[in-house]
PAZAPA-4460 file (N, C-alpha, C; in steps of 0.05 Angstrom, whole numbers, plus 32768, in hexadecimal, padded with zeros to 4 digits):
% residues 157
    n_x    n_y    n_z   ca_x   ca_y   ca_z    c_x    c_y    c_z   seq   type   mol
   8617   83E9   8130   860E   83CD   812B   8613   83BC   8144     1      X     A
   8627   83C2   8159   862F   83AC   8172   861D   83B9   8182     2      X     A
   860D   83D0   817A   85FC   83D3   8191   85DA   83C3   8191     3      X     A
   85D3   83C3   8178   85C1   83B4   8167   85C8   8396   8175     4      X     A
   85D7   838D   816C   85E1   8372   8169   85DD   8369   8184     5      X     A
   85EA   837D   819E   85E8   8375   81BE   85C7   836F   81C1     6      X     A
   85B9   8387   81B8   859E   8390   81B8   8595   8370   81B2     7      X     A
   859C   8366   81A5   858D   8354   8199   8590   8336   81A5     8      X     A
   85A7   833D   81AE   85B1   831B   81C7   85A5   831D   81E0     9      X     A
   85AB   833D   81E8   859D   8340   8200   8578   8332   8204    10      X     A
   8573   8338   81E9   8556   8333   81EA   854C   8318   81E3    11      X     A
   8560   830D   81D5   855B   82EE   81D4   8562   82DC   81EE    12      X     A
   8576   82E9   81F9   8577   82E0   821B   8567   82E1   822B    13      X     A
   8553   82F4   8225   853B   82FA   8239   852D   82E9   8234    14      X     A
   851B   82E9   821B   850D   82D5   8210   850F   82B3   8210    15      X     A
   852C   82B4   8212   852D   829A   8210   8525   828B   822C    16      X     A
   8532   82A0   8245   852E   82A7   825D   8508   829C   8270    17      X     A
   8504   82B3   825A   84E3   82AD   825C   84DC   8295   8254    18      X     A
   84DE   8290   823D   84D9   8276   8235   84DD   825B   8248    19      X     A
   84ED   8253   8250   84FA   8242   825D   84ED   8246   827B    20      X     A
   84F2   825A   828A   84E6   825D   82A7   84C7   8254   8299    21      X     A
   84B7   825E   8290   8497   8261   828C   8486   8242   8288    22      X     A
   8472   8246   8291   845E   822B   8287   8466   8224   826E    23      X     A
   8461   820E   825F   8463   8202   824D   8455   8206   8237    24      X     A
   8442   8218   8239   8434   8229   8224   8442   8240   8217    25      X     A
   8452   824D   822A   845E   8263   8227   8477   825D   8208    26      X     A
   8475   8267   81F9   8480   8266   81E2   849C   827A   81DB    27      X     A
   84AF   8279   81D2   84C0   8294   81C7   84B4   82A7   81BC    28      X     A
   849D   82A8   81B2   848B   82C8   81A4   847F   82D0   81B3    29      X     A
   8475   82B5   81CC   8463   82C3   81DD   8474   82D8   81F1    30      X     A
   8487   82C7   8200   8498   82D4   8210   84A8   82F1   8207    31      X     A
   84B8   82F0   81E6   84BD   8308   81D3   849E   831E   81D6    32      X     A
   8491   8313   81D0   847C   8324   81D3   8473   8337   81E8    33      X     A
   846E   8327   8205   846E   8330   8219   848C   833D   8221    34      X     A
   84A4   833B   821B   84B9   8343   8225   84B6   836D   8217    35      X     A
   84AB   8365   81FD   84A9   8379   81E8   849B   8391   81F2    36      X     A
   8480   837F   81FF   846A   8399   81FF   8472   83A8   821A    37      X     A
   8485   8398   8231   848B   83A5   824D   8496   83BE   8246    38      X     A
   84A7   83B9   8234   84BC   83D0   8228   84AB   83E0   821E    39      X     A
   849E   83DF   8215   8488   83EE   81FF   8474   8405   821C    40      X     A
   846E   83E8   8222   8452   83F4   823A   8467   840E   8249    41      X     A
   8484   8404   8255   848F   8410   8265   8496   8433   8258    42      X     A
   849C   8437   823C   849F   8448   8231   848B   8458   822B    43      X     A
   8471   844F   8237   8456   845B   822F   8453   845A   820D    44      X     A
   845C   8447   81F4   8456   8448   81E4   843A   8436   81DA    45      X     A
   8435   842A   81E9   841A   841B   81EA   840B   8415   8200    46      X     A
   83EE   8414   81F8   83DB   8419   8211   83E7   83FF   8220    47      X     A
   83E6   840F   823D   83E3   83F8   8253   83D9   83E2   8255    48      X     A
   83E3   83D3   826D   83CE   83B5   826B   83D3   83A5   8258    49      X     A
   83DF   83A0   8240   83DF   8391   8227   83D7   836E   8233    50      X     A
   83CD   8360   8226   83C5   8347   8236   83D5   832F   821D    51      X     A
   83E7   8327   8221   83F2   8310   8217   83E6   82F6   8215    52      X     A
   83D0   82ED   8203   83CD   82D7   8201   83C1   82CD   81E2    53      X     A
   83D3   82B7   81E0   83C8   82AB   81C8   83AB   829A   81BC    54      X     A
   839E   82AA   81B1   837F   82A5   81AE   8383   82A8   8197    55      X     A
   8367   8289   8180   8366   828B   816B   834D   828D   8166    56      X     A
   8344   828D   814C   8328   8289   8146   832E   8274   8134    57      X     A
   8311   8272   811C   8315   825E   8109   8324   826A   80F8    58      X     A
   8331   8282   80ED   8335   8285   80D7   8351   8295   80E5    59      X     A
   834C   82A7   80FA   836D   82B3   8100   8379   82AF   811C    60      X     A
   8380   82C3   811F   8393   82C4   8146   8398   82DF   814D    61      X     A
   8397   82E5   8166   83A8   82F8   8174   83B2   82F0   818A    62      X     A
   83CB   82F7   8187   83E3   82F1   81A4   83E2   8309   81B8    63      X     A
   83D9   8319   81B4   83DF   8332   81C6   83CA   834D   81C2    64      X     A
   83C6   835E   81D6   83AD   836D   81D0   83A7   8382   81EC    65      X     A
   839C   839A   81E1   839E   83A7   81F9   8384   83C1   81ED    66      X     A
   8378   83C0   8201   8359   83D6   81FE   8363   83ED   820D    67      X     A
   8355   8407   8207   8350   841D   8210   8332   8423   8209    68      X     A
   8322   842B   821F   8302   8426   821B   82FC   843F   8216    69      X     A
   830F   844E   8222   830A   8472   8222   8317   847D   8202    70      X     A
   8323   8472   81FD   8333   847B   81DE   8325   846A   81CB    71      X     A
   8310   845A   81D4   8307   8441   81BD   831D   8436   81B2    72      X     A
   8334   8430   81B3   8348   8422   81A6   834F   8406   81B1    73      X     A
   8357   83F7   8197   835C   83D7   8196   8380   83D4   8195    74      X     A
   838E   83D0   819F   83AC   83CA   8196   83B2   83AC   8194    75      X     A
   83B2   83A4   8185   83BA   8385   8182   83D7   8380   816F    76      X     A
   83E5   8366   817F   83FE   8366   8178   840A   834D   8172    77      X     A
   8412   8349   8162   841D   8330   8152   843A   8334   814E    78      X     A
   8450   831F   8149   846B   8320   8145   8475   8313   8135    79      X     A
   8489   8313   8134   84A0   82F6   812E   84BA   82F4   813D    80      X     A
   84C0   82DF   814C   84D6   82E5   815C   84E8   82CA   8152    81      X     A
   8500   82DF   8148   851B   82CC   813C   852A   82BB   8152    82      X     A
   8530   82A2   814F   853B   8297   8166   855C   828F   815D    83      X     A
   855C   829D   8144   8583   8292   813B   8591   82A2   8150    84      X     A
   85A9   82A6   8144   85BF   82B8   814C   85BA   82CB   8141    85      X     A
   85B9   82D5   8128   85BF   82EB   8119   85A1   82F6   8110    86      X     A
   85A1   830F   8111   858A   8322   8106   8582   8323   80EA    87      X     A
   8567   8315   80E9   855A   8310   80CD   854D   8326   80BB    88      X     A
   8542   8325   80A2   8530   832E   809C   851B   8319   809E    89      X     A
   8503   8328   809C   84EB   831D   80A2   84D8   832B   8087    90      X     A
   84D0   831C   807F   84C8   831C   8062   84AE   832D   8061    91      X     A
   84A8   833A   8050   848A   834C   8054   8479   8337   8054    92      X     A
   8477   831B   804A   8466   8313   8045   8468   82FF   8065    93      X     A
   8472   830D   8071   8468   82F8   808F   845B   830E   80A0    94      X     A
   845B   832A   809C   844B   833D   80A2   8433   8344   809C    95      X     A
   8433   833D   8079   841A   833E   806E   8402   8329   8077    96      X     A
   8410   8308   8082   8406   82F5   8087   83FD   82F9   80A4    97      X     A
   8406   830D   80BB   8409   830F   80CE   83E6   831A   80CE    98      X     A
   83EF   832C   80B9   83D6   8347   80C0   83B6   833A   80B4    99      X     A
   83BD   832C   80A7   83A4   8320   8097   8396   82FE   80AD   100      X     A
   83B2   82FB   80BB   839D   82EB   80D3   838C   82FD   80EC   101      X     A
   839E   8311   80EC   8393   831E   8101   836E   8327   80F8   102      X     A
   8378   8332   80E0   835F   833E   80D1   8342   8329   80D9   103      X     A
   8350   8310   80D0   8338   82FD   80C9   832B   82F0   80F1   104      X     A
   833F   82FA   8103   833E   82F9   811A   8325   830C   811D   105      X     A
   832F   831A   811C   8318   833A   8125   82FB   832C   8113   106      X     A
   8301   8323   8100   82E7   8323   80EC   82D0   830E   8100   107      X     A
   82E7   82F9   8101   82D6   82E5   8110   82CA   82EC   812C   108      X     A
   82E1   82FE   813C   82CE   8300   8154   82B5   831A   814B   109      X     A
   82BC   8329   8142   82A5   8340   813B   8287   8334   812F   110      X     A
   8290   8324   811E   827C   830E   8115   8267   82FE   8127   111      X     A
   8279   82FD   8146   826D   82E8   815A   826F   82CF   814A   112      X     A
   827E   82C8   8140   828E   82A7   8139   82A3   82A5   8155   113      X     A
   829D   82A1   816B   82AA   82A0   8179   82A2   8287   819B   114      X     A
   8296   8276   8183   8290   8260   819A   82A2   8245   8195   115      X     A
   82B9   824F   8186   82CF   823C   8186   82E0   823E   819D   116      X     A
   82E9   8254   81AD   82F6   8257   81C5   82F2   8236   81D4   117      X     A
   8307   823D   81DF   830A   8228   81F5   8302   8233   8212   118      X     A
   82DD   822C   8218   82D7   8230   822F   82DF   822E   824A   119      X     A
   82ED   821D   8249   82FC   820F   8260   830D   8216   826A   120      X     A
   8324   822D   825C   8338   823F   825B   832C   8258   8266   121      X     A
   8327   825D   8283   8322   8277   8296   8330   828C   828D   122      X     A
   833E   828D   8289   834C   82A7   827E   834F   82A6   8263   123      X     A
   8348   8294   8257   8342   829A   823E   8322   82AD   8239   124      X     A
   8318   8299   8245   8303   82A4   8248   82FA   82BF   824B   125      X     A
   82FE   82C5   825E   8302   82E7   8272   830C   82F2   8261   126      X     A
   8325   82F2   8252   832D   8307   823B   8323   8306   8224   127      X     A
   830F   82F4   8218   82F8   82F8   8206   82EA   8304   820C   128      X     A
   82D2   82FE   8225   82C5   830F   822C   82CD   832A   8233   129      X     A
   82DF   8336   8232   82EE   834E   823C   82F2   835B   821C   130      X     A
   82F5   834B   820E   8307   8353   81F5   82DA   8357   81E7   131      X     A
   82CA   8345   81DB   82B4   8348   81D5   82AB   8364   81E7   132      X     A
   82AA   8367   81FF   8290   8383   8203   829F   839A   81FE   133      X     A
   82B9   8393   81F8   82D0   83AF   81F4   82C5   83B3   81D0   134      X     A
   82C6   83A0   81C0   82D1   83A0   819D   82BA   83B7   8196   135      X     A
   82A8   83B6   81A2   8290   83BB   818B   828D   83DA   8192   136      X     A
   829A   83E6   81A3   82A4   8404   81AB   82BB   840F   81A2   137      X     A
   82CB   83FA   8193   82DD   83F9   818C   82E5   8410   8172   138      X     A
   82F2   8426   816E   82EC   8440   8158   830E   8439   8148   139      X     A
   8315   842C   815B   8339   8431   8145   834C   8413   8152   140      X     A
   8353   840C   813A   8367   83F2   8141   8383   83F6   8136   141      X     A
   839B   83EE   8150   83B5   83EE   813B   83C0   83D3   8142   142      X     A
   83C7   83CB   812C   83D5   83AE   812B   83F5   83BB   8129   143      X     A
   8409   83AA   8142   8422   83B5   8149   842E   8390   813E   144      X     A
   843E   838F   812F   8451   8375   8128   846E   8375   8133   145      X     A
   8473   836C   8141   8493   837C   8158   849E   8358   814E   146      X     A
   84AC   8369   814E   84CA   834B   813B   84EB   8358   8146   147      X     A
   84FD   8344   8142   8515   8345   814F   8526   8344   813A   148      X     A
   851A   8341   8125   852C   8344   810B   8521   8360   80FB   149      X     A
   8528   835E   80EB   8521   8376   80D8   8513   8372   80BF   150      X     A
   8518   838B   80AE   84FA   8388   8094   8514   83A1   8082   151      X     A
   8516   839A   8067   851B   839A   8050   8513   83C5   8057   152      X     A
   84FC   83C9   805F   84F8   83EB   8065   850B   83F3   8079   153      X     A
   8511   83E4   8090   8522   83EE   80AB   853E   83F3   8098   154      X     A
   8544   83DA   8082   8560   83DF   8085   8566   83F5   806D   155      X     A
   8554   8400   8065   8554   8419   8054   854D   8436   8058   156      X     A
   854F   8435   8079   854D   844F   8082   8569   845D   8091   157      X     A
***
């Protein structure tokens, strides 16, 4: 458990880290997020490239996302990042809520309901258009939810 516990300061130090150095957009989930996927990318457990940014539609969001054009695969990634001291649970029903914006995300851009973007935002931009000529080749999606607390299944294994 003191190894957990380090695990878990260490990473709120980073984050908080990020947070604070970064533009003013930059958020604690955003920065947890991106701190998340380095580790991830670095371990080869998820495709390369992952692109960190928070985009909504009318009905959902995605924070995070990463294509493979040759595997047809979508990886998109959503969180929750605890900012206490101590290691939470995190309720299924903020997972369940997680997965059902993402859902209604994909719906809207697949739909082409997607002239709510903020034009003006160049890199917003560019990673829509990037993300649109990729979706519709698109054969397999995994939605990854990376949290700093835990879930009611972790602590029963």
């Amino acid at each position: 458990m003191d190894k957990l516990l380090q695990k878990f300061n260490d990473i709120k130090l980073e984050v908080d880290s990020r947070s604070s150095e970064e533009e003013s957009e930059q958020t604690p989930l955003n920065s947890f997020l991106e701190y998340m996927l380095e580790i991830l990318e670095q371990e080869a457990r998820i495709l390369p490239n992952p692109i960190v940014e928070y985009t909504e539609s009318k009905e959902g969001h995605i924070r995070a996302f990463a294509i493979d054009e040759e595997e047809k695969r979508l990886d998109i990634f959503d969180g929750k990042y605890l900012s206490g001291n101590k290691i939470e649970n995190i309720p299924k029903s903020d997972i369940d809520k997680s997965q059902k914006t993402l859902r209604k995300f994909l719906y809207d851009f697949e739909s082409e309901d997607i002239s709510f973007f903020d034009k003006s935002n160049k890199k917003k931009s560019i990673i829509m258009k990037s993300l649109k000529k990729s979706i519709s080749d698109i054969s397999m999606i995994n939605i990854f939810f990376i949290t700093n607390g835990t879930t009611r299944l972790a602590q029963n294994m």
